[in-house]
PLY file of the C-alpha trace (Angstrom):
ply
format ascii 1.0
element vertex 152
property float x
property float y
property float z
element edge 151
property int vertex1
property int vertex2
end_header
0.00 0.00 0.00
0.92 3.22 -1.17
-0.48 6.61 0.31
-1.78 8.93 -2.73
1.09 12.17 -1.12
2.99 12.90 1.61
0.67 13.76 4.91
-0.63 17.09 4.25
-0.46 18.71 7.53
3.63 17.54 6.69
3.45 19.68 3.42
1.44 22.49 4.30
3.71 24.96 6.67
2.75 25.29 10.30
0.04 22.24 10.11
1.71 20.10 12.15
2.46 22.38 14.44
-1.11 23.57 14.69
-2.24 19.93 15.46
0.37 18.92 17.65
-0.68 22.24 19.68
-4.04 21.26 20.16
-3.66 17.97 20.84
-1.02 19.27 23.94
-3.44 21.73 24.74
-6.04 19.04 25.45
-3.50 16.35 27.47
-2.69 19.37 29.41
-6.75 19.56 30.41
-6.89 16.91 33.02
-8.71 14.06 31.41
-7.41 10.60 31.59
-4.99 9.65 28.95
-7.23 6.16 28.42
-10.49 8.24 27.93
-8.98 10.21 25.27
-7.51 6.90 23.47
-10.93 5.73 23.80
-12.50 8.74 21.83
-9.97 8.85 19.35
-10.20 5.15 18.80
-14.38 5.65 18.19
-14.30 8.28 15.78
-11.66 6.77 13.75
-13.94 3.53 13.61
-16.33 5.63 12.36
-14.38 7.53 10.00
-12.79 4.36 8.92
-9.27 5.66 9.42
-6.75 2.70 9.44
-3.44 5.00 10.50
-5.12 6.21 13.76
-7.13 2.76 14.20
-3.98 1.03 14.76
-1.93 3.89 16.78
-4.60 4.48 19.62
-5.39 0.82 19.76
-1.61 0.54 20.10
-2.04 3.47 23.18
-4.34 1.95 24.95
-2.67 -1.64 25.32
0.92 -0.06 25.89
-0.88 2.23 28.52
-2.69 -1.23 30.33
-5.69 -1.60 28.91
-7.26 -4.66 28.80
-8.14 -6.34 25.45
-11.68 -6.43 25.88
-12.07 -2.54 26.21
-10.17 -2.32 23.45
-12.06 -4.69 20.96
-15.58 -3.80 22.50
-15.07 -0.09 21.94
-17.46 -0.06 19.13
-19.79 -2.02 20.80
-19.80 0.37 23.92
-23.37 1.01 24.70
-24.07 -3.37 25.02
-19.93 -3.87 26.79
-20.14 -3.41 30.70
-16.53 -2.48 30.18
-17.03 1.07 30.33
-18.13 3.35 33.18
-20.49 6.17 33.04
-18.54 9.23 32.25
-16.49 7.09 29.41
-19.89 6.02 27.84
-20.51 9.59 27.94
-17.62 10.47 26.32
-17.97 8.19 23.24
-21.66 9.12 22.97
-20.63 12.75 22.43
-17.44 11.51 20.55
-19.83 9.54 17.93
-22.27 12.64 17.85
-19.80 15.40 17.45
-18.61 13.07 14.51
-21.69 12.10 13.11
-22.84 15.77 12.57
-25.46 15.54 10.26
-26.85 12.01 11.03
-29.67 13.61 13.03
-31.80 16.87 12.77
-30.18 18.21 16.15
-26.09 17.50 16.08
-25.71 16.84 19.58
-28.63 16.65 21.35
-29.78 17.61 24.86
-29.19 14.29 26.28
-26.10 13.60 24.97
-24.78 16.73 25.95
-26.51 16.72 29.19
-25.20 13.27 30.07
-21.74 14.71 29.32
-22.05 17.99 31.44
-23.03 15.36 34.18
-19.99 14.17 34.16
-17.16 16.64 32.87
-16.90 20.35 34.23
-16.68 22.98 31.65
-12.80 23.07 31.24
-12.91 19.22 30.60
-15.87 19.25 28.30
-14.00 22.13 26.39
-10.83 19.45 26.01
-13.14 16.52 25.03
-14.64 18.81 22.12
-11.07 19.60 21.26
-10.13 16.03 21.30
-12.97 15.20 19.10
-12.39 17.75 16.81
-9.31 16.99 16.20
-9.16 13.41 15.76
-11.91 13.89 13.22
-9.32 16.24 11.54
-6.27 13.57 11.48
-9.26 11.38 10.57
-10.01 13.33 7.24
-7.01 13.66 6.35
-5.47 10.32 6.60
-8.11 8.75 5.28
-8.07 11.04 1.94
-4.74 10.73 1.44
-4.86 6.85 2.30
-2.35 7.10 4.73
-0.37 3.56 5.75
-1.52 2.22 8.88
1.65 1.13 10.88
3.52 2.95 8.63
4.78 5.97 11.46
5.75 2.62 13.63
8.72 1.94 11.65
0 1
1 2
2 3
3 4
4 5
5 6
6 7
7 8
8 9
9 10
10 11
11 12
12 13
13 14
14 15
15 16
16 17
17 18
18 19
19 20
20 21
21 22
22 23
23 24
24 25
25 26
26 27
27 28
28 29
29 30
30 31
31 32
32 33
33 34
34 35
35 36
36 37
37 38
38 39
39 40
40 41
41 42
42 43
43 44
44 45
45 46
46 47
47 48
48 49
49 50
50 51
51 52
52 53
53 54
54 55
55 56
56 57
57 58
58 59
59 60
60 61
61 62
62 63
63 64
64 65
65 66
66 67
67 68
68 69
69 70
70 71
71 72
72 73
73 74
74 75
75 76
76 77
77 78
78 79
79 80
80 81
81 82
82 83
83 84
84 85
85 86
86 87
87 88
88 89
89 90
90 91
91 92
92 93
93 94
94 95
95 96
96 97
97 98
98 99
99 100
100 101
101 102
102 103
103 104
104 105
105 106
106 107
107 108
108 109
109 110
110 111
111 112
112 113
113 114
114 115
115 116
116 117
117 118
118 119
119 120
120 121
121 122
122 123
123 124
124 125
125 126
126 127
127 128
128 129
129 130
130 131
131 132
132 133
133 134
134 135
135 136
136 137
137 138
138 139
139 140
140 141
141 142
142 143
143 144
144 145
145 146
146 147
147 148
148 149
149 150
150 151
């Protein structure tokens, strides 16, 4: 496999940079390292992205977590593997990315469910996280970026 160009936050100037900001910006917010993994691995499910499929699967079992979370993460809502503020999480991490699969993006008990469990400054990180995965989502998956590829 062959990606169609060279990654373009790599050939656009101050990309990179940009998206490596963010994504410090929201380790920096307090929210479990694990949690994050686990949204980034649910939206690239859904966006079908193979590169960051296989590097935040790769996260989560170098950081300790068990197989089962790992495999059932698309399967979340019927897996008692989660607890209530990470089903939260990936229910806002599957709306946010799913923007115009319903009439209301996000609705009130998604968010509400959320709010429950995340203060503002956290909920403002998750967002971010979401965001941006969805962005190295896009653009990996465009480009056809090599899964495995960045792992030597």
């Amino acid at each position: 496999m062959h990606a169609r160009m060279n990654h373009p936050a790599a050939v656009l100037p101050g990309a990179m940079q940009a998206l490596h900001a963010l994504g410090r910006s929201v380790a920096g917010a307090g929210l479990p390292k694990a949690l994050l993994d686990l949204v980034y691995l649910r939206a690239s499910q859904i966006n079908g992205c193979s590169v960051c499929l296989d590097m935040h699967a790769r996260d989560l079992k170098k950081s300790g977590e068990s197989d089962e979370r790992i495999w059932a993460v698309a399967g979340w809502r019927d897996a008692p593997y989660y607890s209530d503020a990470e089903r939260a999480a990936l229910a806002l991490t599957e709306a946010v990315t799913r923007l115009s699969d319903r009439p209301e993006a996000v609705s009130d008990e998604v968010w509400n469910e959320a709010a429950d469990h995340f203060d503002e400054t956290e909920l403002a990180a998750l967002l971010t996280a979401i965001a941006t995965i969805n962005v190295w989502n896009r653009l990996n998956a465009a480009t056809r970026q090599v899964a495995g590829a960045w792992n030597g």
